[in-house]
OpenMM code with the backbone's topology and positions (N, CA, C; nanometers):
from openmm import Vec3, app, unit

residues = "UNK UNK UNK UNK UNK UNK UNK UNK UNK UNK UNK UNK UNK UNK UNK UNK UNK UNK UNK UNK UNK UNK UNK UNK UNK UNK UNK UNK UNK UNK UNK UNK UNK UNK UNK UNK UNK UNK UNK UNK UNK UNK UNK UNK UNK UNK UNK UNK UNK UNK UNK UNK UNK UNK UNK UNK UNK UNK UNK UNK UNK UNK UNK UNK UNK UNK UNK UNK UNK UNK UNK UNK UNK UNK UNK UNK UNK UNK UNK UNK UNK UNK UNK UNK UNK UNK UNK UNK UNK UNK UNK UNK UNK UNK UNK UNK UNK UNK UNK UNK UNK UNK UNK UNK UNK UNK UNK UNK UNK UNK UNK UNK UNK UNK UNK UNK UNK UNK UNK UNK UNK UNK UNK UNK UNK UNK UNK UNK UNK UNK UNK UNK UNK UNK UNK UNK UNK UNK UNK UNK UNK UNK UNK UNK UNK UNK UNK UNK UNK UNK UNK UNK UNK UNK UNK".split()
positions = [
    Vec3(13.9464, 1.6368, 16.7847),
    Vec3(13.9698, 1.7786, 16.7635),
    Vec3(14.0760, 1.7954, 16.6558),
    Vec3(14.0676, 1.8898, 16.5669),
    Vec3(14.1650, 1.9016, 16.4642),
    Vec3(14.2671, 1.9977, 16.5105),
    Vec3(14.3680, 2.0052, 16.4758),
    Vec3(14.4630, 2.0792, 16.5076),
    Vec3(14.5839, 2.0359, 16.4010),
    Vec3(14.5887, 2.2184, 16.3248),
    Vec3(14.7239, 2.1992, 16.2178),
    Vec3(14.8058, 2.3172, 16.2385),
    Vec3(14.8241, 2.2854, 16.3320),
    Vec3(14.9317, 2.4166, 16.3831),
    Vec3(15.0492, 2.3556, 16.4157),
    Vec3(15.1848, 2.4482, 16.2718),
    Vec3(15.3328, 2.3571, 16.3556),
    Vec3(15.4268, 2.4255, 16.4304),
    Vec3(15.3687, 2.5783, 16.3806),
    Vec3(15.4900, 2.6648, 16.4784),
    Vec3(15.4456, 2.6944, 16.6289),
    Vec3(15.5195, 2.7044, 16.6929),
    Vec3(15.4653, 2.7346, 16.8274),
    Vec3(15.4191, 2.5896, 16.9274),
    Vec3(15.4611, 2.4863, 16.8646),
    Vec3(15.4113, 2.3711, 16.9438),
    Vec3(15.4212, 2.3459, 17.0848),
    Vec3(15.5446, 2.4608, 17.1246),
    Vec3(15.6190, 2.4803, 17.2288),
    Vec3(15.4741, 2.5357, 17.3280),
    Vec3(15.4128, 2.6222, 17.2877),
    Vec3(15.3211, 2.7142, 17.3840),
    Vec3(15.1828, 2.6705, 17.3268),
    Vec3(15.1355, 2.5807, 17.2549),
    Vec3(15.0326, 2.4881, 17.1983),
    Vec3(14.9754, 2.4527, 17.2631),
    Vec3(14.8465, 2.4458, 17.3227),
    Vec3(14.7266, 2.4079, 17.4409),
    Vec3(14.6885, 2.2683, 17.3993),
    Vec3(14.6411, 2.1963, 17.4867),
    Vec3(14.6178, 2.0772, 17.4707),
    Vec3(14.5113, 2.0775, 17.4435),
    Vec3(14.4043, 1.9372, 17.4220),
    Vec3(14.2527, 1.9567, 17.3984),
    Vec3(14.2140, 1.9811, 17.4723),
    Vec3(14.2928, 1.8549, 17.6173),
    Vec3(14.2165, 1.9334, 17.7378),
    Vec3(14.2144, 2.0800, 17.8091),
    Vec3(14.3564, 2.1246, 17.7564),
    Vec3(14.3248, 2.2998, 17.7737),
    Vec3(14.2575, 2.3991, 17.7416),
    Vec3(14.2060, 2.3537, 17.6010),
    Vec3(14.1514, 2.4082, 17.5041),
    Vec3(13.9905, 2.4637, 17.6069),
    Vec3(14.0081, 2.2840, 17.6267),
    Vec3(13.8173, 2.2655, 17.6374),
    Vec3(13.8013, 2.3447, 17.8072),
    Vec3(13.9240, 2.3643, 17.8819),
    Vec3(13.9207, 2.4256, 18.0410),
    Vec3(13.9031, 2.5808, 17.9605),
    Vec3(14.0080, 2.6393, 17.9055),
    Vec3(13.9895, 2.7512, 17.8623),
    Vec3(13.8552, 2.8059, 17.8059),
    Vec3(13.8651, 2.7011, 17.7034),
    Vec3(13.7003, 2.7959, 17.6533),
    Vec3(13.5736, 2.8011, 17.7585),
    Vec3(13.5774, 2.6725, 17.8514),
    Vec3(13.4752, 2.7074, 17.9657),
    Vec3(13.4813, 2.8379, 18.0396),
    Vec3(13.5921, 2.8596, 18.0138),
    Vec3(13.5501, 2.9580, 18.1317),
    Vec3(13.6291, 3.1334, 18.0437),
    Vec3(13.6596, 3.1294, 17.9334),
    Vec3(13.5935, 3.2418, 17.8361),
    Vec3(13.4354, 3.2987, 17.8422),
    Vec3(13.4288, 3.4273, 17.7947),
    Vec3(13.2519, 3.4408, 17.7637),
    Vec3(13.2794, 3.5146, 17.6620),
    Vec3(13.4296, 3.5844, 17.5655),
    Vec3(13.3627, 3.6633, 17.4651),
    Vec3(13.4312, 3.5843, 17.3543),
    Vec3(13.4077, 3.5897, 17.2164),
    Vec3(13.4655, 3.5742, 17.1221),
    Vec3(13.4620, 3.6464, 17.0063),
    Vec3(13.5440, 3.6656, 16.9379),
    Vec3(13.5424, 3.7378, 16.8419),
    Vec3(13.5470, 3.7010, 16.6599),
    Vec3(13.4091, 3.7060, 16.5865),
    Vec3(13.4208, 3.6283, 16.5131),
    Vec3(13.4516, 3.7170, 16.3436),
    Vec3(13.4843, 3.6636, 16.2638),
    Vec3(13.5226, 3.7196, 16.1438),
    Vec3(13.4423, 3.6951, 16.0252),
    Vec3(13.3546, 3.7596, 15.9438),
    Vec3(13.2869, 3.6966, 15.8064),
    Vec3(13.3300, 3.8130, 15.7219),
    Vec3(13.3161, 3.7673, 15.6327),
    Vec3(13.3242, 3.8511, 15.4879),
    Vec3(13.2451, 3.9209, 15.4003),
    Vec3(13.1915, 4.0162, 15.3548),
    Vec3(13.0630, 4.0063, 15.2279),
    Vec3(13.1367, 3.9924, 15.1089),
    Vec3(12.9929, 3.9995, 15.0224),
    Vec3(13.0265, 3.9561, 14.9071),
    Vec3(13.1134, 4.0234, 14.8097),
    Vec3(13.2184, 4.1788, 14.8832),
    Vec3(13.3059, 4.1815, 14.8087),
    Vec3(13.4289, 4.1548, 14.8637),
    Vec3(13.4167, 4.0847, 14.9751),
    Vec3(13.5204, 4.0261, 15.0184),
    Vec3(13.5986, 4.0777, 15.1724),
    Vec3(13.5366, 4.1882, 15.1980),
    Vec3(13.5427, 4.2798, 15.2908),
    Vec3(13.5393, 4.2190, 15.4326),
    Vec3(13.6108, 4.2443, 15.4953),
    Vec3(13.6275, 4.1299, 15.6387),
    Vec3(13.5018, 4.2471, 15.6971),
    Vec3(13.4392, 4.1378, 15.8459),
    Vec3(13.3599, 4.2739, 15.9552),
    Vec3(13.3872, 4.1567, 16.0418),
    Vec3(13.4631, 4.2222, 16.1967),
    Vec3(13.4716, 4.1493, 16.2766),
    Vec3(13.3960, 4.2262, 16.3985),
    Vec3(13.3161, 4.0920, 16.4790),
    Vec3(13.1892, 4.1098, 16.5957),
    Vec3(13.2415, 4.0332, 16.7014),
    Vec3(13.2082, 4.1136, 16.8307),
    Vec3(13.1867, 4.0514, 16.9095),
    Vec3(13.0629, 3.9642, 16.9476),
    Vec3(13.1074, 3.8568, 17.0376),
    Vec3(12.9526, 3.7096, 17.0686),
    Vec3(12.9978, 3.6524, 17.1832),
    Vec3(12.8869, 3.6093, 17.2305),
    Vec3(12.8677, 3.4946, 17.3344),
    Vec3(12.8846, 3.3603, 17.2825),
    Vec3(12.9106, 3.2850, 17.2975),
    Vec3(12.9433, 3.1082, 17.2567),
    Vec3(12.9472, 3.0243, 17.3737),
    Vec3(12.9249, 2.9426, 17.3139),
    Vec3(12.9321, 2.7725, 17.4342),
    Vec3(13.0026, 2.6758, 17.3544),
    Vec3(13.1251, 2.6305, 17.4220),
    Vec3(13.1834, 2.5081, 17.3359),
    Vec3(13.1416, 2.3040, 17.3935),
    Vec3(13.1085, 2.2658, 17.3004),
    Vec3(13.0789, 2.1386, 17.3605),
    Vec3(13.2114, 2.0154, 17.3366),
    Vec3(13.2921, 2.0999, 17.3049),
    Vec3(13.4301, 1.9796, 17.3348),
    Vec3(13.4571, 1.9498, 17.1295),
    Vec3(13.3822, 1.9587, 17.0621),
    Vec3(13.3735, 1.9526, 16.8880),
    Vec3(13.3512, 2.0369, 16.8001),
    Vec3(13.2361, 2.1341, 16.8442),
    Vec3(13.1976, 2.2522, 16.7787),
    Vec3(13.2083, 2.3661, 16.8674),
    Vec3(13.2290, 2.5064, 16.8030),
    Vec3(13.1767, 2.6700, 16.8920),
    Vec3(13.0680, 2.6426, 16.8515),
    Vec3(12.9482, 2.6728, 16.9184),
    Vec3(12.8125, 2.7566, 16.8975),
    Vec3(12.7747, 2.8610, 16.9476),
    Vec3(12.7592, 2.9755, 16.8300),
    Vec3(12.7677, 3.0675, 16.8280),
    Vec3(12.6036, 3.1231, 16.8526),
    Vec3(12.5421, 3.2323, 16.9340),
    Vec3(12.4370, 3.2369, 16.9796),
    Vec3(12.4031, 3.4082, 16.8896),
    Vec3(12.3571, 3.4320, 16.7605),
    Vec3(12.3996, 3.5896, 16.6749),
    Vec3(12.2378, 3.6318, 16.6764),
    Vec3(12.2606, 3.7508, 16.6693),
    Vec3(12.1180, 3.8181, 16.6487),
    Vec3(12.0739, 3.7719, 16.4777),
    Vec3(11.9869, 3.7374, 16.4790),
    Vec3(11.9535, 3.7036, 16.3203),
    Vec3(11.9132, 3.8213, 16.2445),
    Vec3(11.8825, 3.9606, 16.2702),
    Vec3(11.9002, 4.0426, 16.1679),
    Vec3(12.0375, 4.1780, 16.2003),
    Vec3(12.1411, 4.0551, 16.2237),
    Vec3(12.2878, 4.1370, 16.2281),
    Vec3(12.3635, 4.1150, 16.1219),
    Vec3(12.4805, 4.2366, 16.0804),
    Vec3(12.5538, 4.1947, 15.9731),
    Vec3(12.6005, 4.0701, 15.9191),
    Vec3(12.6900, 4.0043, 16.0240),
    Vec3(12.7275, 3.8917, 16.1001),
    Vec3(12.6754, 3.7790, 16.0328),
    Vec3(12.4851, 3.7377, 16.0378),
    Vec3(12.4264, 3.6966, 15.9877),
    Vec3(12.3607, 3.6724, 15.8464),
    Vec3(12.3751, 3.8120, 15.8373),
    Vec3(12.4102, 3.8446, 15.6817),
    Vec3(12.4916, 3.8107, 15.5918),
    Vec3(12.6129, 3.8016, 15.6260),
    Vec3(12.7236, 3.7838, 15.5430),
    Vec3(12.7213, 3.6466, 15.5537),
    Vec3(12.7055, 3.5745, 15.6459),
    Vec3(12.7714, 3.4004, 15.6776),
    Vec3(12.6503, 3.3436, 15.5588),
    Vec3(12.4956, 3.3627, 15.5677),
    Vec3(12.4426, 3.3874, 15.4821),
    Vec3(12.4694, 3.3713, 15.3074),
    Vec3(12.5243, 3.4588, 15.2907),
    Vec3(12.6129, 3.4709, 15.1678),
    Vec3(12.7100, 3.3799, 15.1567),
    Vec3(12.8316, 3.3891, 15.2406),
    Vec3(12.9358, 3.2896, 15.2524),
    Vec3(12.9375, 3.2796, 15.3774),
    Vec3(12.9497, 3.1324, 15.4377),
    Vec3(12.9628, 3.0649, 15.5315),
    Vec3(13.0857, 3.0566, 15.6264),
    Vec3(13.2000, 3.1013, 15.5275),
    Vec3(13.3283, 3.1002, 15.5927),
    Vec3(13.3309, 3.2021, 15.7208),
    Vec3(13.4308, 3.1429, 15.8095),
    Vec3(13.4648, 3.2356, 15.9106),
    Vec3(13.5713, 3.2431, 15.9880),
    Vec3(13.6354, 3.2796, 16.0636),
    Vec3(13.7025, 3.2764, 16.1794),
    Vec3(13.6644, 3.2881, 16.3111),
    Vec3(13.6978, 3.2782, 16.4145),
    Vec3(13.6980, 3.2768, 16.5334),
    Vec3(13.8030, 3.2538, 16.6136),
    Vec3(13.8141, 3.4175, 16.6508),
    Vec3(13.9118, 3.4153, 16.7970),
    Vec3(13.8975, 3.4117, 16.9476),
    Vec3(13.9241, 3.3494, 17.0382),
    Vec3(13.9006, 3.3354, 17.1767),
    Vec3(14.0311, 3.4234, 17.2397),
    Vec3(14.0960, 3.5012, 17.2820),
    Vec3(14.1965, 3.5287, 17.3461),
    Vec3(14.1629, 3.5769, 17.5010),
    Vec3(14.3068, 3.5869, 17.5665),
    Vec3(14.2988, 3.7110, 17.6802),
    Vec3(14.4557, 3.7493, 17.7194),
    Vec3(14.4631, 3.7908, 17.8260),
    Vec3(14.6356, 3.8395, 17.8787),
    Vec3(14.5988, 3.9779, 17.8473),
    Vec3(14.7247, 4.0275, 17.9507),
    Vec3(14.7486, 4.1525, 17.8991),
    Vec3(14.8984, 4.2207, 17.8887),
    Vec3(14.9391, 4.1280, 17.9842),
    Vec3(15.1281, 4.1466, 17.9128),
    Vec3(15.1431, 4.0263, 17.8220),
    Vec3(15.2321, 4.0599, 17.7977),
    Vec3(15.3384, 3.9564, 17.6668),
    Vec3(15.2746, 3.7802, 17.6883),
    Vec3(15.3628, 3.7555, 17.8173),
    Vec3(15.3911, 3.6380, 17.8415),
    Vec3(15.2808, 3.5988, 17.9186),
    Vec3(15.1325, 3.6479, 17.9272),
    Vec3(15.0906, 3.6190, 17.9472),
    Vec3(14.9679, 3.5919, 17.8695),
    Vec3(14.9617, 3.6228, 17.7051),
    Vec3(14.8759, 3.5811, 17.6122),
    Vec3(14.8382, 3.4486, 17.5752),
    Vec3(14.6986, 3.4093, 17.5601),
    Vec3(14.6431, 3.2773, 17.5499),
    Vec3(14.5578, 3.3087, 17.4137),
    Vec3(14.5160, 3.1912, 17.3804),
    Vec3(14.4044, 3.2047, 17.2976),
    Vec3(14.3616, 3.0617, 17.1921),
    Vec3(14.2601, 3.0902, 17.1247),
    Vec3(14.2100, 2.9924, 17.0543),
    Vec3(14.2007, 3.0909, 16.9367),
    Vec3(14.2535, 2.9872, 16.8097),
    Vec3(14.1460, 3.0797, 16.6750),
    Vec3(14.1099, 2.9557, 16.5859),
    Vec3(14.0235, 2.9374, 16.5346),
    Vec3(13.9499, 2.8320, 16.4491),
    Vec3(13.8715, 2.8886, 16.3483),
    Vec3(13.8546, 2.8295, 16.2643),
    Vec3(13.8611, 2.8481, 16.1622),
    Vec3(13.7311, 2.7551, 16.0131),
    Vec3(13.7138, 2.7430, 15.9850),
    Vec3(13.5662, 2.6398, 15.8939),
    Vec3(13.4441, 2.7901, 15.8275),
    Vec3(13.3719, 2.6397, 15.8498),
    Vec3(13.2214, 2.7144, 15.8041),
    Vec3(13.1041, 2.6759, 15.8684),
    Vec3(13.0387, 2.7966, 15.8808),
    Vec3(12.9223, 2.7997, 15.9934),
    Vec3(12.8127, 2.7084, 15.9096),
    Vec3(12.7264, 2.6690, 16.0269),
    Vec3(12.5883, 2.6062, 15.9533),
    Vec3(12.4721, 2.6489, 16.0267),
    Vec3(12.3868, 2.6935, 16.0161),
    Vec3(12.2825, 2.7063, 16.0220),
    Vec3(12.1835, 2.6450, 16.1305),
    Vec3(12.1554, 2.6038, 16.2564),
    Vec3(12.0869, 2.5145, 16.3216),
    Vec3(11.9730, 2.5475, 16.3943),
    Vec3(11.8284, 2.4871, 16.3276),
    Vec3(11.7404, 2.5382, 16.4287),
    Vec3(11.6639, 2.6448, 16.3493),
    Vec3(11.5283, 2.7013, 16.4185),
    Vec3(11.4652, 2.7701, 16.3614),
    Vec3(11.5308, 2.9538, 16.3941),
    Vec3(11.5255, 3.0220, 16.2726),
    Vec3(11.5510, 3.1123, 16.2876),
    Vec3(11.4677, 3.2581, 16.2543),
    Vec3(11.4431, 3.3214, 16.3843),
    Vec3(11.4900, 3.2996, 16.5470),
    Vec3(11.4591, 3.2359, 16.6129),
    Vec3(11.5194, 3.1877, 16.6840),
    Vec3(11.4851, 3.0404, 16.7740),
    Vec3(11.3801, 3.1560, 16.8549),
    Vec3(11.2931, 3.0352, 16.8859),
    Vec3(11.1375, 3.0812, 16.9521),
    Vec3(11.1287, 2.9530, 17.0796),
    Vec3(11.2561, 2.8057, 17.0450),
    Vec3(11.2258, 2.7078, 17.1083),
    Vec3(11.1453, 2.6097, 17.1396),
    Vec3(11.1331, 2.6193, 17.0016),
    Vec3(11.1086, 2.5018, 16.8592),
    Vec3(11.1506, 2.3689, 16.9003),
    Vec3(11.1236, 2.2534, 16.9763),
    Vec3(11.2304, 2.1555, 17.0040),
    Vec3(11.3071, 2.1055, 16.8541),
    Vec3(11.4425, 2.0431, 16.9323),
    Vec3(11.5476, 2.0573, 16.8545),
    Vec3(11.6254, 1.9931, 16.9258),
    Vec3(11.6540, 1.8463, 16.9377),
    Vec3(11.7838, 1.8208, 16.9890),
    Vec3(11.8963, 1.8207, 16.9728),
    Vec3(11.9701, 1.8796, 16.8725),
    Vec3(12.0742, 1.9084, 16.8405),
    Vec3(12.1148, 2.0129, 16.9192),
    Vec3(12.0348, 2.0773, 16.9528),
    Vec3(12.0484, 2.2294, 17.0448),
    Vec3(12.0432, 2.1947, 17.1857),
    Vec3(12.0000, 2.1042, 17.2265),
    Vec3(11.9717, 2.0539, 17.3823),
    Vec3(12.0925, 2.0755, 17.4385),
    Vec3(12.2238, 2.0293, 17.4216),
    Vec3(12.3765, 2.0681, 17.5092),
    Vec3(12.4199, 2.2234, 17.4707),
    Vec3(12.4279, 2.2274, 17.3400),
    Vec3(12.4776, 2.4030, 17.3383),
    Vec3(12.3814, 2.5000, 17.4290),
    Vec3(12.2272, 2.4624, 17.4263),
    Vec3(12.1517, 2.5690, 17.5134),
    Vec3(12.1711, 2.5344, 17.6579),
    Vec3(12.2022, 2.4078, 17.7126),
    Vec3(12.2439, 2.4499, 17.8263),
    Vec3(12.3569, 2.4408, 17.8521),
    Vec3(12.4675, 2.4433, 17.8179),
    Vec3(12.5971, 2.5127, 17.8155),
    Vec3(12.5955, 2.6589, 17.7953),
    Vec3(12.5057, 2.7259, 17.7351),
    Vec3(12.4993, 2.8782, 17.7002),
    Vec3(12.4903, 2.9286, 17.8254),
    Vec3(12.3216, 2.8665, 17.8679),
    Vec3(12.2122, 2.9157, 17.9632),
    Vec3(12.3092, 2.9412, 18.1437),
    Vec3(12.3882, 2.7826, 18.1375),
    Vec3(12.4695, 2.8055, 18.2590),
    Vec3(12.5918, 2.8719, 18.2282),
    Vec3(12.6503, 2.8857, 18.1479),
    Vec3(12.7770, 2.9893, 18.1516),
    Vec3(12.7288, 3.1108, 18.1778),
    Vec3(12.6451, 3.1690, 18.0966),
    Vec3(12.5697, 3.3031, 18.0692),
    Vec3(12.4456, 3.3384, 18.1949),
    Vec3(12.3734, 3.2799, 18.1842),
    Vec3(12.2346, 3.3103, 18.3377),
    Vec3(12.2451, 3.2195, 18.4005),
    Vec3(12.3192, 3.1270, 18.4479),
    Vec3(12.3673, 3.0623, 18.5370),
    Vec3(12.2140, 2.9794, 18.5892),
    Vec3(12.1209, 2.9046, 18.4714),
    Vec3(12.0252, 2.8744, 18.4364),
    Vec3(12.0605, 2.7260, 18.4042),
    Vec3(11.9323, 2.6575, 18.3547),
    Vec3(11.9433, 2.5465, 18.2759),
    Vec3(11.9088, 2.5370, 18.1912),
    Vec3(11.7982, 2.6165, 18.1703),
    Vec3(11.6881, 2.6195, 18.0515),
    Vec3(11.7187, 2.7688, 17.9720),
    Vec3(11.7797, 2.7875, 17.8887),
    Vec3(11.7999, 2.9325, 17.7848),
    Vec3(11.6343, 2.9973, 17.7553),
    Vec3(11.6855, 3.0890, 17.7935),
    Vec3(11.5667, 3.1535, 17.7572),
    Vec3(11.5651, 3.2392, 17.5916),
    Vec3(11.4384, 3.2106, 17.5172),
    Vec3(11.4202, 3.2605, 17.4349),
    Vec3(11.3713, 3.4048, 17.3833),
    Vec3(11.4250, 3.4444, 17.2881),
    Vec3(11.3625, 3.6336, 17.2938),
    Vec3(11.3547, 3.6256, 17.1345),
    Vec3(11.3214, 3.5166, 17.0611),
    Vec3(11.3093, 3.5188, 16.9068),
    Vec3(11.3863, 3.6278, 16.8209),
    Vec3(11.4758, 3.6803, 16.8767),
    Vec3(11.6018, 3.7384, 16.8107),
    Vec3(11.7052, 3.7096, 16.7524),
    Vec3(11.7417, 3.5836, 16.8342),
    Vec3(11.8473, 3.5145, 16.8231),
    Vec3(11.8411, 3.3836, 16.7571),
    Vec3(11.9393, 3.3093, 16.6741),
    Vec3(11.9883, 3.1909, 16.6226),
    Vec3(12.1248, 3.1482, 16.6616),
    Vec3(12.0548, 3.0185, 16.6063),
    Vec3(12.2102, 2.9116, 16.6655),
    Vec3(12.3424, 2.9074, 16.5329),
    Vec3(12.4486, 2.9159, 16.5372),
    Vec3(12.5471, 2.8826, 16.4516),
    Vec3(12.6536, 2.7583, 16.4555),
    Vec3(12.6359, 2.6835, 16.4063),
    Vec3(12.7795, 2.5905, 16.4477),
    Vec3(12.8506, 2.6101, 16.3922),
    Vec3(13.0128, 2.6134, 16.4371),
    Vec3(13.1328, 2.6387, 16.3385),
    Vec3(13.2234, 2.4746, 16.3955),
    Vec3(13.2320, 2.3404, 16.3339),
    Vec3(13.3102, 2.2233, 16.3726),
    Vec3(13.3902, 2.3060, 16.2840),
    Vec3(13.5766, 2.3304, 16.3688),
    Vec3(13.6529, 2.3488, 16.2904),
    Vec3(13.6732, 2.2774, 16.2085),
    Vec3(13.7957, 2.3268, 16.1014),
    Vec3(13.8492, 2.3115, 16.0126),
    Vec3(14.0126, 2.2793, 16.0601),
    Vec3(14.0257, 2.3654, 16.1342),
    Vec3(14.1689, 2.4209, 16.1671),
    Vec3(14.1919, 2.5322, 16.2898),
    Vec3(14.2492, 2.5307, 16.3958),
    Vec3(14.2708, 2.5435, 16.5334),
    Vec3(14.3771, 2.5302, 16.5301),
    Vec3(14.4547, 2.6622, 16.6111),
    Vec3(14.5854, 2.7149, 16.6651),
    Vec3(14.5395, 2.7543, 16.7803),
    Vec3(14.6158, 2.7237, 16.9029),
    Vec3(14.6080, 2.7795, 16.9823),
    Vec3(14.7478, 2.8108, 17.0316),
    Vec3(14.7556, 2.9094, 17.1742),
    Vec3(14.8635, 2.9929, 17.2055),
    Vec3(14.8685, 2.9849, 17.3583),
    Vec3(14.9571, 2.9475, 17.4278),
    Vec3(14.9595, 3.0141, 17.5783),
    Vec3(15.1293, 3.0440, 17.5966),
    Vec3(15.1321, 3.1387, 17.6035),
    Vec3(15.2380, 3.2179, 17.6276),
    Vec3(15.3221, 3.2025, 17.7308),
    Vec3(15.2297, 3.1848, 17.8327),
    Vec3(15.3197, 3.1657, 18.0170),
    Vec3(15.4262, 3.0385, 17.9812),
    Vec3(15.3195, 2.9436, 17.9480),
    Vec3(15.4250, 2.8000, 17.9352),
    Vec3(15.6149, 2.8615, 17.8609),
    Vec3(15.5926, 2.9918, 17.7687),
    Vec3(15.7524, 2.9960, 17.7428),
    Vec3(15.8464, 3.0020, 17.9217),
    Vec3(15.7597, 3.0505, 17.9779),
    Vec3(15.8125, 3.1298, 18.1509),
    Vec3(15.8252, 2.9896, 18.1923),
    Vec3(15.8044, 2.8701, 18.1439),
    Vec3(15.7705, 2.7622, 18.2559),
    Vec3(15.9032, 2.6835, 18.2106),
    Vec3(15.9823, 2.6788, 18.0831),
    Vec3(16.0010, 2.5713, 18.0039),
    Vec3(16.1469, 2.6809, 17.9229),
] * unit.nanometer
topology = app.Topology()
chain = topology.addChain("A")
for resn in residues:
    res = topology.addResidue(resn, chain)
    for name in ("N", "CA", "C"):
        topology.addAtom(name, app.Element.getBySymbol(name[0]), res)
C-alpha cells in the first residue's frame, strides 16, 4: 500500500485500519475534472480489495465522462460528526477502465473479487447482479492520507 503522508502521522491509520475501515464504509466520494479543468464531485458505491478502490459508475454519467477525457481523480472515504471523532481515507491516481462497458457479465477475471466484494457489502449476495448500466473503475493509488481523529483522545 502506498502511503505519502507526513503530517498527521500521529492520527495516521494503519493498512490494517485502512482495509477494517473501508469494509465496512458504503459511500465514497469521488472527484474528476473536464476538459477545462473544472472539478465535479459524485457520490458511489465501491469495494476495496486490500490494493485498489473499485469503483462501480453508471457509464452514461458525468463522472464517466470526464475520467474518459482525463483519468485523474480523487477519492474520499470519510465519517464522524464531532471534531475528534473524524476518520477518513483520500487517495488519489488514475482510474482504468475494466471490463466491458456496461458490464452485461461478460466473464472477466479480474472482476471476480471486486464483484463479490461489491455484491456482499451491497445485496448481501455472492453473485452481483447485472443491469448493463454500470462499469467497473479501478483507481491503484498513487498516494493515500488517511485521518482518525479519536486516536488524538487516546494519546
Amino acid at each position: 500500500m502506498v502511503t505519502t503522508q507526513r503530517r498527521g502521522r500521529r492520527i495516521m491509520m494503519t493498512p490494517q485500519e485502512i482495509d477494517a475501515y473501508l469494509a465496512e464504509q458504503r459511500t465514497c466520494r469521488v472527484s474528476t475534472v473536464d476538459a477545462e479543468g473544472r472539478p465535479h464531485v459524485s457520490a458511489l458505491w465501491f469495494a476495496w480489495d486490500g490494493d485498489s478502490l473499485w469503483l462501480y459508475s453508471i457509464t452514461r454519467s458525468k463522472r464517466w465522462a470526464q475520467l474518459r477525457g482525463d483519468p485523474r481523480l480523487a477519492v474520499v472515504v470519510d465519517d464522524g460528526h464531532e471534531y475528534g471523532e473524524l476518520r477518513g481515507v483520500e487517495f488519489s491516481g488514475s482510474a482504468v477502465f475494466v471490463g466491458e462497458a456496461p458490464r452485461s457479465g461478460e466473464s472477466c477475471p479480474e472482476l471476480d473479487t471486486p464483484e463479490r466484494l461489491f455484491a456482499t457489502k451491497y445485496f448481501g449476495v455472492d453473485t452481483l447482479p447485472h443491469d448493463e448500466r454500470h462499469a467497473w473503475l479501478r483507481l491503484t493509488p498513487e498516494t493515500i492520507a488517511s485521518w482518525d481523529f479519536r486516536k488524538m483522545a487516546a494519546g
